[in-house]
C-alpha positions in Angstrom: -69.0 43.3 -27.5 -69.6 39.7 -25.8 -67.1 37.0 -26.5 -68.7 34.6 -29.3 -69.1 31.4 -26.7 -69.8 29.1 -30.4 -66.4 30.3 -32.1 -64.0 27.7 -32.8 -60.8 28.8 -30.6 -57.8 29.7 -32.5 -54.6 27.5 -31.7 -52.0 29.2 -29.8 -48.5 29.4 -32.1 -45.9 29.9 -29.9 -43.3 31.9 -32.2 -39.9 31.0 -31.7 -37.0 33.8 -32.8 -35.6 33.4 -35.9 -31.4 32.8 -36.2 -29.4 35.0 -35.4 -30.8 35.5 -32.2 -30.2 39.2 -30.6 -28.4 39.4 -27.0 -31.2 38.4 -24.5 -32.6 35.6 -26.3 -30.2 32.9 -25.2 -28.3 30.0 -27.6 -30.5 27.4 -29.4 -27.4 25.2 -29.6 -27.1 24.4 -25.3 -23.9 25.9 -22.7 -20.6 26.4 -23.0 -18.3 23.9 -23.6 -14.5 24.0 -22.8 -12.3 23.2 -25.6 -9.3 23.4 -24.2 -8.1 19.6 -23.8 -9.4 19.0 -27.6 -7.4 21.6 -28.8 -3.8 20.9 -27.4 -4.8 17.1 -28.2 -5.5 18.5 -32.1 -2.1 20.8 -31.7 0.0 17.8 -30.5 -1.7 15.9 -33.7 -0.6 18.6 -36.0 3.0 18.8 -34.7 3.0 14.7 -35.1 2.3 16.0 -38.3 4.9 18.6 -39.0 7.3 15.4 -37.9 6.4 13.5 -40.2 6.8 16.2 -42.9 10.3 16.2 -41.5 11.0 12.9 -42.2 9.4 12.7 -45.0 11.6 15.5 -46.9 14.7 13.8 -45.7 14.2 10.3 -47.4 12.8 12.7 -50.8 16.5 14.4 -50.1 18.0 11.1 -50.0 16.0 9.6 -53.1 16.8 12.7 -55.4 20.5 12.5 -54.5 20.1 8.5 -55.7 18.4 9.3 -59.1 20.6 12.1 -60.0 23.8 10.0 -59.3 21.8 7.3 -61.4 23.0 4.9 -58.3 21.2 1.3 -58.1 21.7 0.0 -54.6 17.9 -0.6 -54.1 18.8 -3.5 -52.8 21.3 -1.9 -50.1 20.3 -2.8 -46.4 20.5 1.0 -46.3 17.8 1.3 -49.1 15.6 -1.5 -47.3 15.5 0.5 -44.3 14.6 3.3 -46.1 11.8 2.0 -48.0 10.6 0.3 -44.5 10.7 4.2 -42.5 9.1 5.6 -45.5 6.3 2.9 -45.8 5.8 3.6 -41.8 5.8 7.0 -42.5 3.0 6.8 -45.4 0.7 4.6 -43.1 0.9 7.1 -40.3 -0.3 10.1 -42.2 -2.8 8.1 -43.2 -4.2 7.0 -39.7 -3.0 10.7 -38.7 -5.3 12.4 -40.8 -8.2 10.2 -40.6 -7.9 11.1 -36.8 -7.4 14.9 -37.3 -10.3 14.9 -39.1 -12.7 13.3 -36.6 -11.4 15.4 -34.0 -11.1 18.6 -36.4 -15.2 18.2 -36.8 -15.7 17.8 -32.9 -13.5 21.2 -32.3 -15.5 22.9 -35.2 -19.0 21.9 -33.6 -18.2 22.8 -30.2 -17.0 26.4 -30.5 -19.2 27.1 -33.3 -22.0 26.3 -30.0 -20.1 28.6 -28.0 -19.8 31.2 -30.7 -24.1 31.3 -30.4 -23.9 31.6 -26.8 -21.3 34.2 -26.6 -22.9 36.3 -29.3 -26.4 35.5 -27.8 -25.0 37.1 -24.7 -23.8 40.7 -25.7 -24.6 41.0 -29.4 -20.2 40.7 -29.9 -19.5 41.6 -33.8 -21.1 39.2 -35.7 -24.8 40.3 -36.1 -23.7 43.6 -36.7 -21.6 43.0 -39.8 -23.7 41.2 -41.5 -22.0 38.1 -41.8 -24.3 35.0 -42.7 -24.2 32.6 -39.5 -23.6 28.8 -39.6 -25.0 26.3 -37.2 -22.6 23.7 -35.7 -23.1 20.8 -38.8 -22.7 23.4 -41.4 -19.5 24.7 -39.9 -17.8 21.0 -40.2 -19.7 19.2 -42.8 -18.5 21.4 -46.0 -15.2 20.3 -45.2 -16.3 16.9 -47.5 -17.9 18.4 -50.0 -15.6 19.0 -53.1 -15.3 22.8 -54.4 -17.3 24.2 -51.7 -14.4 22.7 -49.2 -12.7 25.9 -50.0 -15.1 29.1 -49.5 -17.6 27.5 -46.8 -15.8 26.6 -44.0 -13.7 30.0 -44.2 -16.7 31.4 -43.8 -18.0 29.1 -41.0 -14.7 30.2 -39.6 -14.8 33.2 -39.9 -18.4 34.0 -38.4 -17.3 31.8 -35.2 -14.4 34.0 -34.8 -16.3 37.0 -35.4 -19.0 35.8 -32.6 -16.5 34.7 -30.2 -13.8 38.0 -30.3 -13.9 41.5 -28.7 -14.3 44.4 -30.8 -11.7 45.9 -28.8 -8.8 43.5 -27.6 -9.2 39.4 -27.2 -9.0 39.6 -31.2 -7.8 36.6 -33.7 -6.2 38.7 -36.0 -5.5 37.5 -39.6 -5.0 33.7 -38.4 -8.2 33.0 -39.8 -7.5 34.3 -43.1 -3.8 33.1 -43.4 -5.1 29.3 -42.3 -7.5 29.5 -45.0 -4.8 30.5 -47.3 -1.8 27.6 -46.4 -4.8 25.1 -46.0 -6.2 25.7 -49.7 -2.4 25.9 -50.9 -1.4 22.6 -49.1 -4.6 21.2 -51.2 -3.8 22.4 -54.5 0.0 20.9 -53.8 -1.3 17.4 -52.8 -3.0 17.9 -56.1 -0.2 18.9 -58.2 2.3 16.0 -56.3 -0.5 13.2 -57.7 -0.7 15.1 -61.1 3.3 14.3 -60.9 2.8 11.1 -59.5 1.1 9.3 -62.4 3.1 8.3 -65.6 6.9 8.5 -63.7 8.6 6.4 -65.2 12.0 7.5 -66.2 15.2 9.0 -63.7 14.5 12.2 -64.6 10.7 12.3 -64.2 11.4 10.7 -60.9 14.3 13.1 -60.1 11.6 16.2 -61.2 8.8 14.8 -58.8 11.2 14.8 -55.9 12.1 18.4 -56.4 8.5 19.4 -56.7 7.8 17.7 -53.3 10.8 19.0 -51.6 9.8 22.8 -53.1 6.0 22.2 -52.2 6.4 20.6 -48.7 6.7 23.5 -46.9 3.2 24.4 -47.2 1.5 21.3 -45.2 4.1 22.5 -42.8 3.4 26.3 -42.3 -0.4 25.2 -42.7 0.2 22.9 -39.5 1.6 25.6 -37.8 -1.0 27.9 -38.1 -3.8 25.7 -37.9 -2.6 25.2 -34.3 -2.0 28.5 -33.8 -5.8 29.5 -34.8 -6.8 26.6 -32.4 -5.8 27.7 -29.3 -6.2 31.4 -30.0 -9.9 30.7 -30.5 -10.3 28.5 -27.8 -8.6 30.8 -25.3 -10.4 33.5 -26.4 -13.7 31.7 -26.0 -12.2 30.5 -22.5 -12.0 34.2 -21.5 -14.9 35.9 -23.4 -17.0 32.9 -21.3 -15.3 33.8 -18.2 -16.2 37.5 -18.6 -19.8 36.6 -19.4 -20.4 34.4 -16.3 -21.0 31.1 -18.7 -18.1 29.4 -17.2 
């Protein structure tokens, strides 16, 4: 039968893969990127940190041994200089944080890109298991978004580590999982500090919100810890998973 010379033509749809891509089909998210300058400069951020936790639990110390001797020396040039360390101290978690955060976002975005590409290359672990994948903005921007701040980005996590590892060696390990874990406890005990926080009025209130910090503090400290840990891992096993696949 002739072609029909009268017939309107039918566009041409060029089909584009659906995400997850299989091996072959290449990253829609660009290269590789080397994280490893941004995550020491995050590490270094989180042991700043950790120092300041220090520092922190030493003038709580202090202030708990004042209310439970019932001393008033506020005015002590001792006391002054306190209050001035811990004021410096309060600002500089605050700029700290601010500044982890940016940074935190940029580190999420760029190895959840190399995650693709890795994965795009031989298929690693994540397809496979039937995790849900996350694209580079969805694997930072749930960190603002109350309530699902604590399941999402696990799960982010967790597929970029699952796209990035080995089956067999160059594995993460339960970092993932124990991040997740010191993270949402270091929330709940910022929480719980604030829920102290309000209505302290008399010596012993003050004297009970002190030992709640001092018991709780710990946590923001271990989280630090491992949150660095999990940082380079990841990024050194991207480094060398890259390096293996000739992306580097």
């Amino acid at each position: 039968m002739s072609e029909n010379l009268y017939a309107i033509p039918s566009p041409r749809v060029k089909v584009m893969p659906s995400l997850p891509r299989h091996p072959g089909q290449g990253s829609p998210f660009g290269g590789y990127r080397e994280v490893g300058v941004l995550s020491k400069v995050i590490v270094a951020f989180l042991g700043v940190g950790v120092l300041f936790d220090v520092v922190y639990g030493f003038i709580t110390m202090i202030d708990l041994q004042e209310v439970s001797q019932h001393n008033d020396d506020q005015g002590s040039p001792f006391y002054l200089q306190l209050s001035r360390v811990s004021d410096l101290v309060d600002h500089g978690e605050k700029v700290l944080m601010l500044v982890l955060a940016v940074l935190w976002c940029i580190w999420t975005s760029r190895v959840c890109k190399n995650a693709w590409l890795i994965n795009s290359q031989d298929g690693a672990t994540a397809i496979y298991r039937g995790r849900k994948s996350y694209k580079p903005v969805e694997a930072w921007i749930f960190h603002f978004i109350p309530i699902i701040q604590f399941w999402i980005p696990f799960q982010a996590m967790a597929w970029i580590r699952d796209a990035s590892q080995k089956p067999l060696g160059l594995t993460m390990g339960k970092l993932v999982g124990l991040f997740w874990f010191f993270w949402f406890a270091s929330s709940v005990a910022a929480v719980i500090r604030v829920f102290f926080i309000y209505g302290t009025k008399t010596n012993e209130e003050f004297a009970t919100l002190y030992r709640v910090s001092l018991v709780l503090s710990p946590l923001s400290m271990v989280s630090a810890v491992i949150a660095g840990l999990m940082v380079l891992r990841l990024s050194l096993i991207q480094r060398l998973r890259a390096s293996d696949l000739g992306l580097r």
